[in-house]
Structures are given as C-alpha cells and as structure tokens.
Phi, psi and omega in degrees: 000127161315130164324131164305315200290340180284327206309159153223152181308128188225149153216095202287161189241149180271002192263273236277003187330186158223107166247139205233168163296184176188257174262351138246126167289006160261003224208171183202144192211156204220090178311101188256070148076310178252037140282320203271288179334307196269028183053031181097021205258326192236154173234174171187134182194135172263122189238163169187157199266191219238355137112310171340144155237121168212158160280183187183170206303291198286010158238055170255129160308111169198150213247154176244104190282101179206165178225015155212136173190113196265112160286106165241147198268128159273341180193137179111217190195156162208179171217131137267148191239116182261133170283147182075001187230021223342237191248144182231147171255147194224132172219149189306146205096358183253170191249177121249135176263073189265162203255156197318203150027353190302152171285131166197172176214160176264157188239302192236150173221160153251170181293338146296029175293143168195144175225174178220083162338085181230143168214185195194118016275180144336316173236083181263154176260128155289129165229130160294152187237166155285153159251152209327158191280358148294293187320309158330295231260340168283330167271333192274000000 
C-alpha cells in the first residue's frame, strides 16, 4: 500500500467519462480516477450494464483477492447468491460490503443495472471457485 502523503488529488469530470470495457463482457465501466490518485491502493469505477446478454465467468462461483469491496447500486436491481449468507437482491440505493474472499455469483441482473464500485488494491484478481458444500447440496 502506498504512503497516503504519495496519493493526489484527482477530480473526474462526468463531460469527459470514458466508457470502456472491462472484467465483463455485460458491462461497461467507467474509470473515476482513483487508481491512478491513490497509486493503485484503490480502484472506484461505475459500471453498468452495457444491453449484451451472455454468460460469462462471473456467474460462475467465484472470489475476488482483494481486502476491501463496497457495492453500491444506483439503478436497477441484481441478484446474488453468497456463501454462508444465501441470496441476496440488490437495488438501487443498497450498499454491499463484501468481506474480503467470500465465494459468490451473480445469478440475475436487470438491463438498467448500475453501481458504483470500490475495492482495494486495485489490480484485484477474479478467480472461479467450487461451489460452497450448501450450495452443491441445494442443487443435488
């Protein structure tokens, strides 16, 4: 982690967004800058989705190696399934706090989905996982 005293002062302008791809191919995310301030200790990115329907990797059980990663939704809705926490629906205005490593998947999205992202460091890895011995056992 950087000295905080390296971090700088960033102010993204909403005329100038970019929206680029990114860790989904439903989605599109929109880089607010403080990866680059805090020297990689943070990522903060507004993602939404992007109108594609496909699977993909992350609705598969899978972990994010990060220590810190805050959801908050502005518009729409998702649905997840957490281990040891079963499913949870998310809508705008709720937050999630997910604790570091937990195993989860997205199950449902709607097409006006949008968040607003922060995790910690920055260049976090996704890995699919198995899935948890409830979940398995719910299924069977």
């Amino acid at each position: 982690m950087a000295d905080i005293k390296d971090w700088a002062f960033s102010h993204d302008l909403a005329s100038d967004a970019t929206w680029t791809p990114g860790l989904r191919e439903i989605f599109e995310y929109r880089d607010l800058a403080i990866k680059s301030s805090t020297r990689g200790d943070y990522v903060a990115h507004v993602i939404r989705h992007n109108g594609k329907e496909m699977k993909d990797e992350v609705q598969q059980w899978h972990v994010h190696d990060c220590t810190f990663q805050m959801v908050y939704v502005l518009n729409g809705w998702a649905t997840f399934e957490y281990a040891g926490q079963g499913v949870h629906t998310i809508r705008k205005g709720d937050c999630i706090n997910q604790r570091p490593g937990i195993p989860h998947r997205e199950i449902a999205c709607s097409d006006d989905f949008e968040v607003l992202e922060i995790v910690a460091p920055a260049d976090f890895k996704t890995r699919v996982v198995d899935a948890p011995p409830e979940s398995r056992q719910a299924a069977e």
